[in-house]
C-alpha positions in Angstrom: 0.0 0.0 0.0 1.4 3.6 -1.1 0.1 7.0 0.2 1.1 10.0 -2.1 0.7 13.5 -0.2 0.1 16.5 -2.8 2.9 18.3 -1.3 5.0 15.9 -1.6 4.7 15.0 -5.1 7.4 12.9 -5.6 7.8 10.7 -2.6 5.8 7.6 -1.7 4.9 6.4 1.5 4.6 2.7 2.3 3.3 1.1 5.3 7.0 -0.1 6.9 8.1 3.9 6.1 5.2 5.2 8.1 5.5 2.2 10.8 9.4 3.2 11.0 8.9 7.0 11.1 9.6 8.8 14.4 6.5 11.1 14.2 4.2 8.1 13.9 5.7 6.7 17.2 5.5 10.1 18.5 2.4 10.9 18.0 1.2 7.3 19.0 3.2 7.5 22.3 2.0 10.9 22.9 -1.9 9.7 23.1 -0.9 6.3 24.9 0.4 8.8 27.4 -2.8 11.0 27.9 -4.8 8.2 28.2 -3.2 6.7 31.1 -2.8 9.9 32.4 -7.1 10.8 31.8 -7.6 7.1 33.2 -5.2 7.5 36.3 -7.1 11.1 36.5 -10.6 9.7 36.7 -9.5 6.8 39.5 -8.0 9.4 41.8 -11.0 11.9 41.3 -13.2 8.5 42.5 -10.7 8.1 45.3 -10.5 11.4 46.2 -14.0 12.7 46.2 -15.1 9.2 48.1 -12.3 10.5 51.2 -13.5 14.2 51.2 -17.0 13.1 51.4 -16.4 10.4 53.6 -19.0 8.1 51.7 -18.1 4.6 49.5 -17.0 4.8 46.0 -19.4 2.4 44.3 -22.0 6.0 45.3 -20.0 8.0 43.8 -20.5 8.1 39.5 
């Protein structure tokens, strides 16, 4: 499979070029990151709202 960009005219892309590219990895590490970050967020909120309150967390959500 090859993927032609208009601006770039000339150069094809193939599957193993975008698998080996460092922006692809990037930009896949990147959102790997913010969702363990949004999932650790939402477990503390759960823990943290269910020791303010002083009530269980299966009431809270």
């Amino acid at each position: 499979m090859e993927i032609t960009l208009p601006s770039m005219s000339d150069k094809k892309w193939t599957c193993a070029d975008l698998l080996s590219s460092y922006r692809f990895w990037g930009i896949t590490f990147f959102f790997l990151v913010l969702s363990f970050i949004g999932s650790l967020g939402s477990s503390y909120g759960v823990y943290f709202w269910s020791k303010s309150l002083s009530i269980p967390a299966d009431r809270i959500g």
